[in-house]
N, C-alpha and C positions, 0 to 999 in steps of 0.2 A: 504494500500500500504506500504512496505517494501522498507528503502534505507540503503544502509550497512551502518556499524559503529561497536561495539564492537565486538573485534572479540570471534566467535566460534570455537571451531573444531569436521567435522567430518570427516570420513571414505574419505580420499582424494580431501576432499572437507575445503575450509577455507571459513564460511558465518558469518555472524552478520548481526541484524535488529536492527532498532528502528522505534517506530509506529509514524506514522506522524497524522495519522486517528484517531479517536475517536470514540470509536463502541459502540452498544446499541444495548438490545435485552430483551424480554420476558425471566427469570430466574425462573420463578415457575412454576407451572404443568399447567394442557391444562384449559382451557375456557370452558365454566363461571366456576366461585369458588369463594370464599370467599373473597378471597384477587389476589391480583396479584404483582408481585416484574416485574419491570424494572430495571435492569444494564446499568449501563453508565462506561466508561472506558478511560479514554484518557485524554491531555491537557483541552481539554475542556468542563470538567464533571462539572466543579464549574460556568462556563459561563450559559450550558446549564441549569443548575438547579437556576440561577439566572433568564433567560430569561422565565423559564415553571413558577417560583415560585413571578416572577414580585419584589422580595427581594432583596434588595440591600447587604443586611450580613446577615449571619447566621453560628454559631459555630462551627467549624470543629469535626466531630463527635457524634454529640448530633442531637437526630432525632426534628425534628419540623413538624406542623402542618401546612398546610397552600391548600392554592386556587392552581388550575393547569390551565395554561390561553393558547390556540392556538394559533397561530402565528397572527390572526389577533385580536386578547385580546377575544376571546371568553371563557366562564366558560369550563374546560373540567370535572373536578372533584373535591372532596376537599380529599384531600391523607396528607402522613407523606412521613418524605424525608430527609436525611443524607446524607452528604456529609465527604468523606474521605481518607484527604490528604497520598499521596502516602512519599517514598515508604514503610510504613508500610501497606499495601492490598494487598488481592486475587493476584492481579495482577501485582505489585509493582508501578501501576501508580497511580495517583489521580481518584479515583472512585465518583458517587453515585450511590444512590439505592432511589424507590420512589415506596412506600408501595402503592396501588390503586385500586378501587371497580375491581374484574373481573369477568368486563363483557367485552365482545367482542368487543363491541361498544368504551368506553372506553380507553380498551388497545390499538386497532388499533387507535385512539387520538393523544394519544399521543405517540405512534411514528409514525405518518408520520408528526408531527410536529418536533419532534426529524430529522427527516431524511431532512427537510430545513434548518437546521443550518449548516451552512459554515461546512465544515469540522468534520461533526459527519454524520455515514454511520451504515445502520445494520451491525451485528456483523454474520459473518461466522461459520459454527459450530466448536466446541472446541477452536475457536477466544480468550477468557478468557484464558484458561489453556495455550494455547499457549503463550500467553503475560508471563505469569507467569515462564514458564521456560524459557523462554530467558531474562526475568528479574532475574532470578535463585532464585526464591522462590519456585521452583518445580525442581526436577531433573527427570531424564527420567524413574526411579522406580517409583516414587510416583506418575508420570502421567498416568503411566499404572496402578497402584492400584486402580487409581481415577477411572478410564474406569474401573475396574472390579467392583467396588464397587457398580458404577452408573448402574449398569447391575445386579448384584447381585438380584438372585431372591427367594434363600433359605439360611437361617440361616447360615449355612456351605458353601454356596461362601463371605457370609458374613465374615463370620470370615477368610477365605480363602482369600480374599481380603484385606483385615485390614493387616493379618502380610507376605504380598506377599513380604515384602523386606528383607523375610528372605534369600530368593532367589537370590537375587542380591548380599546380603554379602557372600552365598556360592561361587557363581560364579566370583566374586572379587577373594574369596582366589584363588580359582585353576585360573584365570590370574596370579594375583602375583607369584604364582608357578611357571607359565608356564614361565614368565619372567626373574623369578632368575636362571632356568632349561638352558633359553636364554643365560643369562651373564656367565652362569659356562661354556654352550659349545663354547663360542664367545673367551672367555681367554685362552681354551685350543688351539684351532685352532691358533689365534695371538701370544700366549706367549708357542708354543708347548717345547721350551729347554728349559724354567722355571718353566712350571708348571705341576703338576702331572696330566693326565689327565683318569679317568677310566670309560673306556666306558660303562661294564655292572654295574656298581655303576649308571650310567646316565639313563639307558635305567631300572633299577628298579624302578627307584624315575619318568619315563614315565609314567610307567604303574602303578605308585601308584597315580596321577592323572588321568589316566585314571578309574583307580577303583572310585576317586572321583566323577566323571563327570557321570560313571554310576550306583552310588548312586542316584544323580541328578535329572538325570534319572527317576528312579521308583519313586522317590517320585513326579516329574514333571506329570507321567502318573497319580497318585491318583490325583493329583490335579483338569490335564483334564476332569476325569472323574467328579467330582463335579461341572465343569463348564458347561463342556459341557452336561453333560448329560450319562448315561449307558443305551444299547441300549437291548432289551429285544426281541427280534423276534419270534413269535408263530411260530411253525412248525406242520405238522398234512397233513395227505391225506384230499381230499376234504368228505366236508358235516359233520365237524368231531364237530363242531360248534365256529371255532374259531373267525368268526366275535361277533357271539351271545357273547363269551367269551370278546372280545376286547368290544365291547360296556359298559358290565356288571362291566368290572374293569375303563373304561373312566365312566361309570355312564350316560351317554348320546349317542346320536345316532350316532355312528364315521363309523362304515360298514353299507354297504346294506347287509341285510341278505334275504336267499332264501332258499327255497328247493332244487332248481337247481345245479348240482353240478361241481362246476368250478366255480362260479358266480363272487367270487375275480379275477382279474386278475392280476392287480397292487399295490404293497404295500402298507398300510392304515396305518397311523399312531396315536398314541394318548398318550397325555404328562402328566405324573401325577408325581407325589414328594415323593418319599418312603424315609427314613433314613435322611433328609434332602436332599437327593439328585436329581436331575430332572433326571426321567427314562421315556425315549420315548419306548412304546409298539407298534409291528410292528404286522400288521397282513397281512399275506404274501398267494400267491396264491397255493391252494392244489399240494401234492406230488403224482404225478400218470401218466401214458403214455400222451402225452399233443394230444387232439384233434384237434387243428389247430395252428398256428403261433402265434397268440396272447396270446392263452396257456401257450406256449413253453417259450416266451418269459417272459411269467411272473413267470412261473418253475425258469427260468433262473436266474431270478433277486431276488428272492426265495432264492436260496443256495449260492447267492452274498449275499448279507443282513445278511444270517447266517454265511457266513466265516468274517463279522463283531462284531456280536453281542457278547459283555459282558455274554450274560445270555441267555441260548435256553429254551425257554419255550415250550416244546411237549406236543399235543393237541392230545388225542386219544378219540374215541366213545369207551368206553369202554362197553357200550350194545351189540355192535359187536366184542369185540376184546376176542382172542380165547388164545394169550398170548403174555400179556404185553411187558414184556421183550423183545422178539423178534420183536414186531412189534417196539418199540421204539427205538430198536440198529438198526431197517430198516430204521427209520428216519435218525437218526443220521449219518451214512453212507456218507448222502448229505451233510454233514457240513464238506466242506472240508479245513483244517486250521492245521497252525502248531503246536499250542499248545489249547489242551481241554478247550473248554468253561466251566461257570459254567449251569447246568443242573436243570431241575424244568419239571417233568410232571402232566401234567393235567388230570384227567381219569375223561373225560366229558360228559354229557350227563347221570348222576349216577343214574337219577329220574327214568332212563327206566328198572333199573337192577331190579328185583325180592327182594324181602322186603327180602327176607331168604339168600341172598348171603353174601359173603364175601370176601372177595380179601385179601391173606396175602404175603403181598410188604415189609415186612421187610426185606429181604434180596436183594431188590435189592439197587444199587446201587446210584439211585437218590432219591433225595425227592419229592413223589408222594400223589397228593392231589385231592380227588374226588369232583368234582365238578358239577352243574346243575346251564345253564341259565335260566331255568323258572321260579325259586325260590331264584338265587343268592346263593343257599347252598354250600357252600366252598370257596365261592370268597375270605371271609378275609382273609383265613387261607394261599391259595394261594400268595395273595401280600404279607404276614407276611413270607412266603418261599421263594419269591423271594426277599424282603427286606434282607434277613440271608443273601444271596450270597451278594448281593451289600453289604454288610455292610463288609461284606468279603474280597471283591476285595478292595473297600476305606476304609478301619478303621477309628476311629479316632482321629489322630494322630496331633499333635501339630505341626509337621514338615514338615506336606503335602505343598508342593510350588506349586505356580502358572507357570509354561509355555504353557498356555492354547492357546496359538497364534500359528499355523501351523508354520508360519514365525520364531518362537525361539526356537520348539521342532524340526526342520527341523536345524539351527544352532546347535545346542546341538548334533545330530546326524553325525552331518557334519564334528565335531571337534574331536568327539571321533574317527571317518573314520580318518583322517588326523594323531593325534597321533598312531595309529596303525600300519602305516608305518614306525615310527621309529626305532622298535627293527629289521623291515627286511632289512634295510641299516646301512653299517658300513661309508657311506659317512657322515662327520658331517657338511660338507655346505649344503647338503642335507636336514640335518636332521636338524640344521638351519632354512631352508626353513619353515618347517614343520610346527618348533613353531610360527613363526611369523603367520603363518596362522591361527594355532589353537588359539591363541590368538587373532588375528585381530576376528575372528567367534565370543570366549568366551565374548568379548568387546563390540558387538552388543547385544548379551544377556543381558549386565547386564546397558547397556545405554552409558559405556569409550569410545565406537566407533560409531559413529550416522550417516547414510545419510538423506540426504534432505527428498527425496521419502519416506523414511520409518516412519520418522516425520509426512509428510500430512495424512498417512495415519491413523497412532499413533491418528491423534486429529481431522480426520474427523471422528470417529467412535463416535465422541461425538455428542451432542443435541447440537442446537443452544440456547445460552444462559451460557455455560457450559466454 
């Protein structure tokens, strides 16, 4: 429970906490395992590690040995257990922490012993990190680094997480820009018979933050895509083998495969790690007149999927196919988007061609990799073609940022909208407006401007214990 006291500020909201509660929670990985850590956090972390450890003193900081006793002095285990005085901690409050066999049995012990002491309650997810910025041992960059970090599932969101507050000092400069942009047009409107005031001087140095912002920008998208993942969608008329195809690069059974032809109807997905990066592979329902409504409908969400994808991977029977080219630009056709995907065709099905053929594809336009599910012959060579494109689209680059939140690439987008108005008005209270806007927007990005709402949701994404 929350009762105000020091004050905060966010985004038209004035709040302050201080925790009256004392929380505890499970801090290591899931059950049973080797060991197990309990967090405690709050005034009465030194009470309750007196009461479980039956001790009357014990050193602040220095871990000790000792019996862990249930509220009615039952044995529960014999663990290690530090206590540490605040606010130098995690949290800034008086912590411990109480090392313990985990097993299930055990951990559930000791706390629902924990959970009868006066004034000590489980801890909420992100409960810890929470204390911690409102204690301001954490600011709202380094909380969301934490949440990338703790999510982090390849080398490159790793390191993408670590210097994610490169982000925040970009987005800082262009506020302070946008502010001093603020006070030069605020002086000329108030002090217009003293001071010089030149409007296309003002409306350059706009759109040289704007050039900023969409800097920002592309580098926010490389980011995205390391976090989120780059979406790779097979495309191919039916029967052409691109279930067989999706299985053989997922390595495991992800479609139902069939002779039957239509047999996909709904998009299949399957998640693998190319360049460090997570690439979801889509296997999507064949291209061809649709036989009934459910067909149609899976056509339909076919050439949706592809006006998404990073990377189109065209899946041809090349045993049937009379000429490449043409049939591939007939795929393509369906990809309806405004700017070209990267491309990668599959000439699949190659076991079936005649031992004396030959296909010569160096003139066309994509990188085309013959391939067979019965034998997996060309599968590496395939993911190593489509690894090139991603590696493409993400470089990598020391300067890729995180805005991987819909919620801050959606602000970032909002702001740059907002400055663009300015060079189409010569009104400067107008244009006034403007900044304060783009700046209140840039301010949520980088943490200066905070609501409540956007907070619980900040440090619900985290694990309980965290």
């Amino acid at each position: 429970m929350f009762v105000l006291c020091a004050v905060r500020h966010f985004r038209g909201v004035v709040s302050c906490s201080v925790r009256t509660s004392t929380i505890f929670a499970l801090s290591s990985g899931s059950l049973p395992s080797a060991i197990a850590v309990i967090r405690i956090s709050g005034k009465e972390s030194h009470a309750c590690l007196e009461r479980l450890t039956k001790r009357g003193k014990f050193k602040a900081r220095h871990m000790f040995y000792s019996p862990l006793f249930d509220a009615e002095g039952g044995l529960i285990d014999r663990a290690m257990a530090v206590f540490l005085p605040g606010p130098s901690t995690f949290t800034g409050e008086d912590t411990a922490e109480i090392y313990i066999h985990g097993s299930r049995a055990v951990v559930n012990c000791v706390c629902e012993t924990l959970n009868r002491f006066e004034k000590v309650r489980p801890a909420k997810a992100g409960e810890f990190t929470k204390r911690a910025f409102f204690n301001s041992k954490l600011n709202l960059e380094e909380v969301q680094s934490l949440s990338y970090l703790l999510s982090a599932e390849t080398q490159r969101q790793r390191v993408l997480a670590i210097n994610s507050n490169q982000i925040g000092s970009a987005v800082n400069n262009v506020r302070e820009s946008l502010l001093q942009l603020a006070c030069t047009l605020e002086a000329g409107i108030d002090f217009t018979d003293d001071v010089s005031f030149d409007w296309n001087s003002f409306v350059s140095r706009v759109d040289d933050v704007i050039s900023e912002l969409k800097a920002i920008d592309r580098r926010a998208q490389r980011g995205s895509l390391i976090t989120d993942g780059a979406r790779v969608v097979m495309l191919g008329k039916t029967n052409v083998g691109k279930s067989s195809l999706l299985n053989r690069i997922a390595e495991r059974e992800v479609a139902i495969v069939s002779d039957i032809e239509g047999t996909t109807r709904d998009a299949v997905e399957a998640r693998i790690e190319l360049a460090s990066v997570p690439v979801i592979f889509t296997d999507t329902a064949g291209l061809r007149t649709a036989n009934d409504f459910l067909e149609a409908e899976g056509i339909s969400r076919t050439i949706a999927r592809a006006a998404e994808a990073q990377v189109l991977l065209a899946v041809v029977d090349v045993s049937r196919c009379e000429n490449l080219e043409a049939e591939v630009t007939a795929l393509l056709r369906h990809c309806k988007r405004e700017h070209a995907p990267s491309i990668v065709v599959a000439c699949n099905k190659s076991d079936l061609l005649p031992s004396h053929t030959r296909y010569d594809v160096s003139s066309l336009p994509w990188k085309v990799i013959f391939t067979s599910c019965i034998d997996a012959a060309g599968i590496d060579k395939l993911l190593e073609a489509v690894e090139e494109e991603i590696g493409t689209l993400c470089p990598d680059e020391e300067d890729d940022a995180i805005l991987s939140r819909y919620r801050q690439r959606l602000l970032l987008t909002d702001a740059i909208s907002v400055l663009q108005q300015i060079p189409k008005t010569h009104d400067a209270a107008l244009a006034a407006e403007y900044l304060r806007e783009a700046s209140d927007l840039i301010g949520e990005i980088s943490g200066a401007i905070v609501n409540e709402e956007i907070l619980e949701r900040i440090f619900s994404s985290f694990c309980i214990g965290k």
